[in-house]
PDB file as gemmi writes it, atoms N, CA and C in Angstrom:
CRYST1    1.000    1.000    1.000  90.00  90.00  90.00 P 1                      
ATOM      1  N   UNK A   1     -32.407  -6.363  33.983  1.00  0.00           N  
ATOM      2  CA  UNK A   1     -32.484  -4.921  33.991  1.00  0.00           C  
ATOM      3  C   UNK A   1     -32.434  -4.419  32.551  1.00  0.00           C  
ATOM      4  N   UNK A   2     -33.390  -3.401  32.442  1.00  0.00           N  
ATOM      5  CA  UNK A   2     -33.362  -3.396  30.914  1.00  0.00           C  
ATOM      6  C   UNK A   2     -32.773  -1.653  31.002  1.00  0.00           C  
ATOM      7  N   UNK A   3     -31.733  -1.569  30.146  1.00  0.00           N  
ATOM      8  CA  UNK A   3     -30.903  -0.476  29.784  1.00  0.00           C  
ATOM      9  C   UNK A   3     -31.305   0.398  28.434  1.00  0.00           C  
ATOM     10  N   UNK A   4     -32.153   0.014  28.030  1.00  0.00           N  
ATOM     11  CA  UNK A   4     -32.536   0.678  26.871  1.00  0.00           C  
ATOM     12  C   UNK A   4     -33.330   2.258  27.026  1.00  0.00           C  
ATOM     13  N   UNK A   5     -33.168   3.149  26.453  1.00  0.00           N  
ATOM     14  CA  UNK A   5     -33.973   4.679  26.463  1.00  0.00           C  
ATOM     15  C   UNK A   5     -35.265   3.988  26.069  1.00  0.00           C  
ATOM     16  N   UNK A   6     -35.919   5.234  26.520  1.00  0.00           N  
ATOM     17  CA  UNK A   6     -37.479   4.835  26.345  1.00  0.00           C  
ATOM     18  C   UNK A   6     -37.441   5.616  24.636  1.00  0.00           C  
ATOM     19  N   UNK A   7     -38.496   5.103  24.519  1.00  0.00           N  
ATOM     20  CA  UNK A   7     -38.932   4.979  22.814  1.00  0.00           C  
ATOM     21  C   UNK A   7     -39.215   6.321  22.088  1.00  0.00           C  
ATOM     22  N   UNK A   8     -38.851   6.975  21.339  1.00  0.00           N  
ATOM     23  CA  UNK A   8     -38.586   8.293  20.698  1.00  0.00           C  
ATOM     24  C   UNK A   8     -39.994   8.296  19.917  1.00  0.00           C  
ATOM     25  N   UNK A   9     -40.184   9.196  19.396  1.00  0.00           N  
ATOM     26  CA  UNK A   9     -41.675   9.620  19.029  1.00  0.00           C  
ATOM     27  C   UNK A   9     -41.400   9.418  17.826  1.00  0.00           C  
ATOM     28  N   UNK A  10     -42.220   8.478  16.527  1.00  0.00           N  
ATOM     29  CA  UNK A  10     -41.716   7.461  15.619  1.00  0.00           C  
ATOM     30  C   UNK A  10     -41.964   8.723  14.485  1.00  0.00           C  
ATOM     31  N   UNK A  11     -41.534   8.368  13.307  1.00  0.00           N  
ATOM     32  CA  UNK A  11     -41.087   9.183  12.060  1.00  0.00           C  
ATOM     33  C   UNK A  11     -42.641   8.814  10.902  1.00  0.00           C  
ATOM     34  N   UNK A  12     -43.718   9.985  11.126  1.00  0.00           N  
ATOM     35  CA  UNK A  12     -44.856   9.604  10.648  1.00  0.00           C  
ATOM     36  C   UNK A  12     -44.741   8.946   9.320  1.00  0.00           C  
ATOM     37  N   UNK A  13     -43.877   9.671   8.201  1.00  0.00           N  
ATOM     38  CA  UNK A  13     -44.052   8.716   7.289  1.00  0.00           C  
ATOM     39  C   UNK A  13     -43.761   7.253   6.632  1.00  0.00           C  
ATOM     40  N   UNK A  14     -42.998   7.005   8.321  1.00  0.00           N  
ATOM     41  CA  UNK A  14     -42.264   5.698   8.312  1.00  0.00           C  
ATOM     42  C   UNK A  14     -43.982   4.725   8.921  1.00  0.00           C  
ATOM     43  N   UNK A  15     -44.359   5.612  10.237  1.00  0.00           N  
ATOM     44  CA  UNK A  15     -45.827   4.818  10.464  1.00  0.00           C  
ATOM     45  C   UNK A  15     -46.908   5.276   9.016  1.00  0.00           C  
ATOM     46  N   UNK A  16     -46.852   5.649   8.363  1.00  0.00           N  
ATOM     47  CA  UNK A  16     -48.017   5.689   7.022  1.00  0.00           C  
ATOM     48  C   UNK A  16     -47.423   4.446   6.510  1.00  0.00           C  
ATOM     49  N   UNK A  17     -46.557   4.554   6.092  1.00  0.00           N  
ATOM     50  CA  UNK A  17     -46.094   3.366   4.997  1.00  0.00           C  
ATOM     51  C   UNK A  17     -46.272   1.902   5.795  1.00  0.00           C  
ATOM     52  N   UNK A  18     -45.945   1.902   6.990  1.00  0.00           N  
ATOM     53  CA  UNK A  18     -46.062   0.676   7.796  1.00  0.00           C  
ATOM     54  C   UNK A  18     -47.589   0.343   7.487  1.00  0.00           C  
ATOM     55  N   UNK A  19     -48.189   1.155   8.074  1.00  0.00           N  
ATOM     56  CA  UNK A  19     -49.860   1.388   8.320  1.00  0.00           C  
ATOM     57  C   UNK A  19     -50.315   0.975   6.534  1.00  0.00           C  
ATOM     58  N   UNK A  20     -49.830   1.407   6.074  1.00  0.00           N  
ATOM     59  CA  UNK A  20     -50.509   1.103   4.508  1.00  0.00           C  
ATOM     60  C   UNK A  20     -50.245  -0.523   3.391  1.00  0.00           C  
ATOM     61  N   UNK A  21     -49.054  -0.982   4.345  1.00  0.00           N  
ATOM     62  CA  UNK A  21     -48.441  -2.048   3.848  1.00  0.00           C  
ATOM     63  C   UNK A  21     -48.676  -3.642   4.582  1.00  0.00           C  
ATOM     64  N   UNK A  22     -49.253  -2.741   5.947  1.00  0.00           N  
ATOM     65  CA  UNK A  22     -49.185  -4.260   6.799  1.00  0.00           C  
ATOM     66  C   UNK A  22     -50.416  -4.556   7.624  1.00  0.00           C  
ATOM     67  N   UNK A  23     -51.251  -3.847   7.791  1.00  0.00           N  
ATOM     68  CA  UNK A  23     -52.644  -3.422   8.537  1.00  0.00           C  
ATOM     69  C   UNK A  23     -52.903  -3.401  10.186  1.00  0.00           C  
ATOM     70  N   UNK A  24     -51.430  -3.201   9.813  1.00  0.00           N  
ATOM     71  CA  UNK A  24     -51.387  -1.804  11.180  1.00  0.00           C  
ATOM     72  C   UNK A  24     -51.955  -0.997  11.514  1.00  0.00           C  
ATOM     73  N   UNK A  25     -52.984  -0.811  12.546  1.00  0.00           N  
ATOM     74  CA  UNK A  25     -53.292   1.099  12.721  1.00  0.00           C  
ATOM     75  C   UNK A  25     -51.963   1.804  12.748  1.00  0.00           C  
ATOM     76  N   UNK A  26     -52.474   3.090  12.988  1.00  0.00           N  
ATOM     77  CA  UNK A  26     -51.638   3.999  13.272  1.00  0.00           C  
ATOM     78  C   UNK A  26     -50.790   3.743  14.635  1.00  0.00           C  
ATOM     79  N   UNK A  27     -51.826   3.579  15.517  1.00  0.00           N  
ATOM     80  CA  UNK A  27     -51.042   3.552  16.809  1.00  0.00           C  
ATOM     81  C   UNK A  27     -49.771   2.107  16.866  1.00  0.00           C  
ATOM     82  N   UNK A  28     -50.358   1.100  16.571  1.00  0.00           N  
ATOM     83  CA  UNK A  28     -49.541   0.173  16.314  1.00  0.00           C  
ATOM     84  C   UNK A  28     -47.971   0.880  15.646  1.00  0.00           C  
ATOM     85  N   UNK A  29     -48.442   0.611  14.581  1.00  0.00           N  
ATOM     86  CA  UNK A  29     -47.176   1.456  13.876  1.00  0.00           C  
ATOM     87  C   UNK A  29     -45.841   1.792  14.433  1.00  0.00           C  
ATOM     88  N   UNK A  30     -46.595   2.849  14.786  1.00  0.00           N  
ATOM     89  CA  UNK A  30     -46.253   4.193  15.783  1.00  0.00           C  
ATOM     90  C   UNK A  30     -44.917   3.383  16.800  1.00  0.00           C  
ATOM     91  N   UNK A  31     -45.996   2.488  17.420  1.00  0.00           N  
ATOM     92  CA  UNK A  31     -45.084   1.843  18.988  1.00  0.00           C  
ATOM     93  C   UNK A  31     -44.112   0.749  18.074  1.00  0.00           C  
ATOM     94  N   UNK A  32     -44.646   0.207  16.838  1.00  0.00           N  
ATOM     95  CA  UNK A  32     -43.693  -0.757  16.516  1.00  0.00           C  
ATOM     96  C   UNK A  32     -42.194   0.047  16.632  1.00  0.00           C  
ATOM     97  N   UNK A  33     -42.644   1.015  15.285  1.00  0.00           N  
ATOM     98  CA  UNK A  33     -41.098   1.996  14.865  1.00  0.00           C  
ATOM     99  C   UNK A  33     -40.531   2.348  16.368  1.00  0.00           C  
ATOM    100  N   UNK A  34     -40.990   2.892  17.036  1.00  0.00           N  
ATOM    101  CA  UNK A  34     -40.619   3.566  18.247  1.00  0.00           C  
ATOM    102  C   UNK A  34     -39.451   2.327  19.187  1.00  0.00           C  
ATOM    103  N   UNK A  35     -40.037   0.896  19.216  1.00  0.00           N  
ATOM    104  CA  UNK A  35     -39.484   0.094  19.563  1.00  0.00           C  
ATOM    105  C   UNK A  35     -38.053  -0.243  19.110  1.00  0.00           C  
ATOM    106  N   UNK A  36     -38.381  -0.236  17.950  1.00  0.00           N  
ATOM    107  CA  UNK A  36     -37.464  -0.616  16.873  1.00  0.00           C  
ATOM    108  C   UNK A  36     -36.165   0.327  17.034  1.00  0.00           C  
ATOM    109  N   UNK A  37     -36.540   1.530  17.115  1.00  0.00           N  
ATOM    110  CA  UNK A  37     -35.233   2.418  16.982  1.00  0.00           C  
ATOM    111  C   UNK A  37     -34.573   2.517  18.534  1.00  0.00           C  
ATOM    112  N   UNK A  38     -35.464   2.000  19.397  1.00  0.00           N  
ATOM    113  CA  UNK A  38     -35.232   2.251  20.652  1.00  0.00           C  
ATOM    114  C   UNK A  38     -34.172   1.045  20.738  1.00  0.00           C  
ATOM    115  N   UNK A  39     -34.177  -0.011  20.118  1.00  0.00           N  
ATOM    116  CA  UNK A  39     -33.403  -1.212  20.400  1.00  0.00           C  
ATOM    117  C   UNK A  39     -32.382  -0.832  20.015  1.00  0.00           C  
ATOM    118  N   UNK A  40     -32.377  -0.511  19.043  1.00  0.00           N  
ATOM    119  CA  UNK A  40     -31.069  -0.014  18.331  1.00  0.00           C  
ATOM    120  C   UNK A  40     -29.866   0.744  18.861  1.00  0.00           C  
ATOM    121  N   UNK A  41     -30.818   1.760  19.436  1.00  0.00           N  
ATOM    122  CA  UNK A  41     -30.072   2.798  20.583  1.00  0.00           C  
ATOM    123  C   UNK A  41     -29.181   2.333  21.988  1.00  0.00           C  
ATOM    124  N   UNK A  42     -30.112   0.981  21.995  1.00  0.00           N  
ATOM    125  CA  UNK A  42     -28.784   0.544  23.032  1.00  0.00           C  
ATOM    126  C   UNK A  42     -27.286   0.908  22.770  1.00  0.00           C  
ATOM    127  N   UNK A  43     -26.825   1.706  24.442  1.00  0.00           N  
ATOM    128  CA  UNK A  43     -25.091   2.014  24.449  1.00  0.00           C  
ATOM    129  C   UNK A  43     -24.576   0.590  23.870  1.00  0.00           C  
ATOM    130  N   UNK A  44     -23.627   0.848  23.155  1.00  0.00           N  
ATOM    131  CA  UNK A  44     -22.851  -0.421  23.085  1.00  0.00           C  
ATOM    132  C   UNK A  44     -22.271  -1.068  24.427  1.00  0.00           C  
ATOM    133  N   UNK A  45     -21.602  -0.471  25.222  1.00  0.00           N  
ATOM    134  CA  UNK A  45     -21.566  -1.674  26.116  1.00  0.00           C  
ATOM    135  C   UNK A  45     -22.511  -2.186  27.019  1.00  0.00           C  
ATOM    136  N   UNK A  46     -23.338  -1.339  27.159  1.00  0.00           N  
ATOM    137  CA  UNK A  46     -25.373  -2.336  27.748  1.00  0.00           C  
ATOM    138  C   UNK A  46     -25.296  -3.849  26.588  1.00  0.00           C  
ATOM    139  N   UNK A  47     -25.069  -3.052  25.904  1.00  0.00           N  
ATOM    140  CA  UNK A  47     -25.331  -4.395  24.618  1.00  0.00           C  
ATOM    141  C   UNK A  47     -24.439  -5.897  25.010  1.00  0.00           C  
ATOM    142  N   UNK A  48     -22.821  -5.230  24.733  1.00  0.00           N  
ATOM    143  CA  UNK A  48     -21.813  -6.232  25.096  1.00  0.00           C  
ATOM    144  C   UNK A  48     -22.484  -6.486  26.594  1.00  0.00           C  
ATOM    145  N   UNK A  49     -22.741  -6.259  27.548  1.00  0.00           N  
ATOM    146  CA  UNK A  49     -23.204  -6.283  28.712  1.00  0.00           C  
ATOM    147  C   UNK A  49     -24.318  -7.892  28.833  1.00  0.00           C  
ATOM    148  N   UNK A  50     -24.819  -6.945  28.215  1.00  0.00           N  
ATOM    149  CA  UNK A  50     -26.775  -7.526  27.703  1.00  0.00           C  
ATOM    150  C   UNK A  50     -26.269  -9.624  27.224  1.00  0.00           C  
ATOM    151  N   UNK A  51     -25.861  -9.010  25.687  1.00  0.00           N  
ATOM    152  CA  UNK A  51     -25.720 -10.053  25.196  1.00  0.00           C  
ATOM    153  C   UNK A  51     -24.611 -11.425  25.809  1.00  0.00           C  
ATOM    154  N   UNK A  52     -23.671 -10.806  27.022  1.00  0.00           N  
ATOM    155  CA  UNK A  52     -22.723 -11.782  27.418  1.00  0.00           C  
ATOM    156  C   UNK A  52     -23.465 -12.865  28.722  1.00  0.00           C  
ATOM    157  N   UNK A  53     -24.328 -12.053  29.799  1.00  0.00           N  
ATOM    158  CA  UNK A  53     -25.464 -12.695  30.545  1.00  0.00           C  
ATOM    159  C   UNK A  53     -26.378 -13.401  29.708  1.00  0.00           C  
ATOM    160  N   UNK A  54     -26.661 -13.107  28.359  1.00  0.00           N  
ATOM    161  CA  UNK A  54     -27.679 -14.286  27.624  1.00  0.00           C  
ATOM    162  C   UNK A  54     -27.037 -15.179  27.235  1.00  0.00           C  
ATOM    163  N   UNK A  55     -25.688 -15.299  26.628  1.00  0.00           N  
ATOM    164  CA  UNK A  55     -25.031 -16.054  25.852  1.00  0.00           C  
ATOM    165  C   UNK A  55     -24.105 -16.756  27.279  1.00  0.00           C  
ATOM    166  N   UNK A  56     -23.766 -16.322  28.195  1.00  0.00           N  
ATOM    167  CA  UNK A  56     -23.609 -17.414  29.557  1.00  0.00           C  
ATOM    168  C   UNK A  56     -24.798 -17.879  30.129  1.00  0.00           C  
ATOM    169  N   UNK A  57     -25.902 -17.472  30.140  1.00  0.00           N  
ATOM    170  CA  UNK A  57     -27.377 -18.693  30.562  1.00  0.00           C  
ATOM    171  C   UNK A  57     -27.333 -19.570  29.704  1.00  0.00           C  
ATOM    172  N   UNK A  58     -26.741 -19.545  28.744  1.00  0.00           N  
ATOM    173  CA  UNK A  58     -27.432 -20.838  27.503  1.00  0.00           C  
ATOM    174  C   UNK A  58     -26.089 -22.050  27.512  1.00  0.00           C  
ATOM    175  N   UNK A  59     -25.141 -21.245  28.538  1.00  0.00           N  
ATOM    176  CA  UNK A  59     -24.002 -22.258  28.639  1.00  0.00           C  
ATOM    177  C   UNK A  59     -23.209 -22.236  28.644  1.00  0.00           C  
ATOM    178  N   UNK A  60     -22.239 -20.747  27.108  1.00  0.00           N  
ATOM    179  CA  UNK A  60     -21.805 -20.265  26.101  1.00  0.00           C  
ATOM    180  C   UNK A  60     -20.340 -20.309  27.209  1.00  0.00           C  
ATOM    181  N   UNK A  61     -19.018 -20.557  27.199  1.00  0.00           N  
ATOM    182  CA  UNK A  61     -18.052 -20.242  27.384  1.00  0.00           C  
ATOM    183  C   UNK A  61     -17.275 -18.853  26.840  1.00  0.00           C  
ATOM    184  N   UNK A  62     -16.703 -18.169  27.687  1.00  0.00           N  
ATOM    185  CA  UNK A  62     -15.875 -16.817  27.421  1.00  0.00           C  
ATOM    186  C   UNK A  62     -15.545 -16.412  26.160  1.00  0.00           C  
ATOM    187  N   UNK A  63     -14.628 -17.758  25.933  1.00  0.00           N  
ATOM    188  CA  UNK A  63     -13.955 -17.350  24.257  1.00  0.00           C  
ATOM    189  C   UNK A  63     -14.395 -17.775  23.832  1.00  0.00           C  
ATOM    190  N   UNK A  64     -15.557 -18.274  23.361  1.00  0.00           N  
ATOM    191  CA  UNK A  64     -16.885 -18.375  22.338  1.00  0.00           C  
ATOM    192  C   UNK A  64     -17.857 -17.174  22.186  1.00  0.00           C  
ATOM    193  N   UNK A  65     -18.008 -16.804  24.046  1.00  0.00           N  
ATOM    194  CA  UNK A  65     -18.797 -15.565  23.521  1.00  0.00           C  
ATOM    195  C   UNK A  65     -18.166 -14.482  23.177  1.00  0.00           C  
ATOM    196  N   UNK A  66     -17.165 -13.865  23.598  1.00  0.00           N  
ATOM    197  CA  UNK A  66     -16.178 -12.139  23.244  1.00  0.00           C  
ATOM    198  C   UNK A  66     -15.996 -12.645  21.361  1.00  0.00           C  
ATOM    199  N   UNK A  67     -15.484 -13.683  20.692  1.00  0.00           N  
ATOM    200  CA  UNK A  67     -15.538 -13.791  19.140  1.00  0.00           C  
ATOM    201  C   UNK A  67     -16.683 -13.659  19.179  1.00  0.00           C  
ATOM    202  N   UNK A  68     -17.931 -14.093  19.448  1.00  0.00           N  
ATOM    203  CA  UNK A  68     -19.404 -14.150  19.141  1.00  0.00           C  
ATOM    204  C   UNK A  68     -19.654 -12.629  19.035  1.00  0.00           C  
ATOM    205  N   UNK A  69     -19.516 -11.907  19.904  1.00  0.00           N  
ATOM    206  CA  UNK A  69     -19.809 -10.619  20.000  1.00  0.00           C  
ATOM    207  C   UNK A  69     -18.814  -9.612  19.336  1.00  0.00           C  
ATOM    208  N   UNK A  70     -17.744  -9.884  18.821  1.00  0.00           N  
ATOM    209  CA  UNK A  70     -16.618  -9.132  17.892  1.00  0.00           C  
ATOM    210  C   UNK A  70     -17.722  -9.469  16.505  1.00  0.00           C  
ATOM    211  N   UNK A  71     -18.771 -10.460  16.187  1.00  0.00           N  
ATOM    212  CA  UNK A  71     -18.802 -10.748  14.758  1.00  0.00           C  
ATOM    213  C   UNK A  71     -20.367  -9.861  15.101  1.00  0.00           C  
ATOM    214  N   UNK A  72     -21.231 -10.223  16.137  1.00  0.00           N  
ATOM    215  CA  UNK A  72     -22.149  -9.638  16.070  1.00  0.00           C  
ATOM    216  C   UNK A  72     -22.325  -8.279  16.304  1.00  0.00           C  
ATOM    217  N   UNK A  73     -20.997  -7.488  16.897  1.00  0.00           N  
ATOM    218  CA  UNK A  73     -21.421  -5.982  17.023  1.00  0.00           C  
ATOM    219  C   UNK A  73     -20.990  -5.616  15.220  1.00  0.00           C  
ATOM    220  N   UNK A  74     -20.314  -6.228  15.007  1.00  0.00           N  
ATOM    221  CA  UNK A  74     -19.818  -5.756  13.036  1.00  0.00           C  
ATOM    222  C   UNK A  74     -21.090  -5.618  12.527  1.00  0.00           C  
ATOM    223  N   UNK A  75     -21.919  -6.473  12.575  1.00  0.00           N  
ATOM    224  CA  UNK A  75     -23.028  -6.731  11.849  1.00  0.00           C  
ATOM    225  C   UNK A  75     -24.229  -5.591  12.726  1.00  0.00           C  
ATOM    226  N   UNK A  76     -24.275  -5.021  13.052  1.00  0.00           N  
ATOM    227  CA  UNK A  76     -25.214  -4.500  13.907  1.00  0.00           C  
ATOM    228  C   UNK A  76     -25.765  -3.031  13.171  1.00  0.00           C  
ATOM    229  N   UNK A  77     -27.056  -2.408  12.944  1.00  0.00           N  
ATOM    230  CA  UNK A  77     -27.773  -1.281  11.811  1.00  0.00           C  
ATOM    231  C   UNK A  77     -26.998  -0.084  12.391  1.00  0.00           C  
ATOM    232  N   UNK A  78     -26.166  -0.173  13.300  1.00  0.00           N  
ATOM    233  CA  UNK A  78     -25.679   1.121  13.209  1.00  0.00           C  
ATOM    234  C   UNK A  78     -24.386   0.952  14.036  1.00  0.00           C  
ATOM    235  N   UNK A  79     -23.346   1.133  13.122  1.00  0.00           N  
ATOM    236  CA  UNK A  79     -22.203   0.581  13.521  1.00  0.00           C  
ATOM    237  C   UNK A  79     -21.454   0.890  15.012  1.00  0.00           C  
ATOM    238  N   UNK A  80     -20.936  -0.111  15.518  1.00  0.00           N  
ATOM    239  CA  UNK A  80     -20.449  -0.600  16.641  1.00  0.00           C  
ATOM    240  C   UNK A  80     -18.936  -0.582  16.100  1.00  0.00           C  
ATOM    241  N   UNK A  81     -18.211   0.485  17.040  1.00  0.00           N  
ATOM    242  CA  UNK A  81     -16.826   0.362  16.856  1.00  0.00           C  
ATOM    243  C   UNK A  81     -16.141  -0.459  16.735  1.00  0.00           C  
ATOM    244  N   UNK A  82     -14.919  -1.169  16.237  1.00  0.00           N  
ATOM    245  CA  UNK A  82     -14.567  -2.978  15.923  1.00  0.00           C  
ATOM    246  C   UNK A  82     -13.558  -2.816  17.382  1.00  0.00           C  
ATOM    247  N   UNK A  83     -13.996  -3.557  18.003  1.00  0.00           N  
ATOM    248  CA  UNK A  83     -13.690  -3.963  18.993  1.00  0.00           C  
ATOM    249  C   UNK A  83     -12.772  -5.307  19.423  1.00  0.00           C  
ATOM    250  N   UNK A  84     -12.164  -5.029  20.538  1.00  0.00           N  
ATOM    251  CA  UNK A  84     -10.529  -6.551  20.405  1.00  0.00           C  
ATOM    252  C   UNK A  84     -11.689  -7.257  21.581  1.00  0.00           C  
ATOM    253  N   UNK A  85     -11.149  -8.195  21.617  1.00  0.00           N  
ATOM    254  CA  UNK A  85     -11.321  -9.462  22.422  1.00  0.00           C  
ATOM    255  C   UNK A  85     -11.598  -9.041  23.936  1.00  0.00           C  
ATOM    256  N   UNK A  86     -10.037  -8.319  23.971  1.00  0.00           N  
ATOM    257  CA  UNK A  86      -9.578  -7.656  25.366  1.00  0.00           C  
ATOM    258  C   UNK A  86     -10.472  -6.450  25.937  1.00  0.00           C  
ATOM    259  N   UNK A  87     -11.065  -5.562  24.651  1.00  0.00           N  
ATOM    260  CA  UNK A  87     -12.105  -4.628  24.920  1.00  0.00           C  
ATOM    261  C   UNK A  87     -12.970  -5.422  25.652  1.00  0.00           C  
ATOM    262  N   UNK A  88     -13.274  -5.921  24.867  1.00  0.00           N  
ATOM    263  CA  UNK A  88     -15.133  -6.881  25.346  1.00  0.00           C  
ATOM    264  C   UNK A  88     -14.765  -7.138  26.848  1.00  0.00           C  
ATOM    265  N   UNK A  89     -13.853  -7.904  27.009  1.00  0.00           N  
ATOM    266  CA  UNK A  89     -13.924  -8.498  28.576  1.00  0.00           C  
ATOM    267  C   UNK A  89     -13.877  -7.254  29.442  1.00  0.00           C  
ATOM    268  N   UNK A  90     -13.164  -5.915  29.038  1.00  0.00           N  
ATOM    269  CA  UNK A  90     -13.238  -5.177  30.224  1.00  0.00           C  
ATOM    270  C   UNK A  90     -14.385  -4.302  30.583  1.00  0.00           C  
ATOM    271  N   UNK A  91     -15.484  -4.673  29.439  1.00  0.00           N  
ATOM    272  CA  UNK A  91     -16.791  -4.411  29.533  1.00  0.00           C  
ATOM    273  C   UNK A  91     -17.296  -4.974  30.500  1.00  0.00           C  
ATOM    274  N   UNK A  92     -17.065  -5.868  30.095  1.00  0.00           N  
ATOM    275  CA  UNK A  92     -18.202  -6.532  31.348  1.00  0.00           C  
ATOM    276  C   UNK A  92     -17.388  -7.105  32.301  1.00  0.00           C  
ATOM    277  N   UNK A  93     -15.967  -7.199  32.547  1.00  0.00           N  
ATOM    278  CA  UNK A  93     -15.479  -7.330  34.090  1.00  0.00           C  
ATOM    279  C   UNK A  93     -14.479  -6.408  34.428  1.00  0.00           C  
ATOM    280  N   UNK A  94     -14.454  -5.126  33.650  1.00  0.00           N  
ATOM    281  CA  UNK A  94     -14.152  -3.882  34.001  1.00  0.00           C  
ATOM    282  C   UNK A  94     -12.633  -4.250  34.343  1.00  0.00           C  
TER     283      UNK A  94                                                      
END                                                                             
């Protein structure tokens, strides 16, 4: 299930510069940026959500993934509140 907002109408001079640098049309551009910011926008806990079902398909045990996701929401383009261990889990088992 994908939780993400649909894609915001992109910032033209962000598609010129794309378009002029990478040989992009316009429209391209356009949907790249649009994508891009749309990912971003994920709620944080869709995210913690998101990322704990990918990181348990691949195998990942509990307390590997809640540290995994304390280091990866830090790092994230638009900051993610610092979050405990104990947060994370009641994200996703409430």
């Amino acid at each position: 299930m994908d939780e993400r907002p649909a894609p915001a109408p992109a910032d033209e001079r962000l598609v010129s510069h794309l378009t002029a640098t990478t040989g992009l049309t316009s429209a391209e551009a356009a949907r790249v940026v649009a994508e891009v910011v749309a990912y971003f926008q994920e709620p944080m806990d869709s995210i913690v959500r998101r990322r704990h079902r990918e990181l348990r398909a691949y195998g990942a045990k509990n307390d590997d993934i809640f540290v995994r996701l304390q280091h990866e929401l830090a790092g994230w383009p638009v900051a993610a509140p610092a979050l405990t261990v104990r947060q994370l889990r009641r994200i996703v088992y409430g």
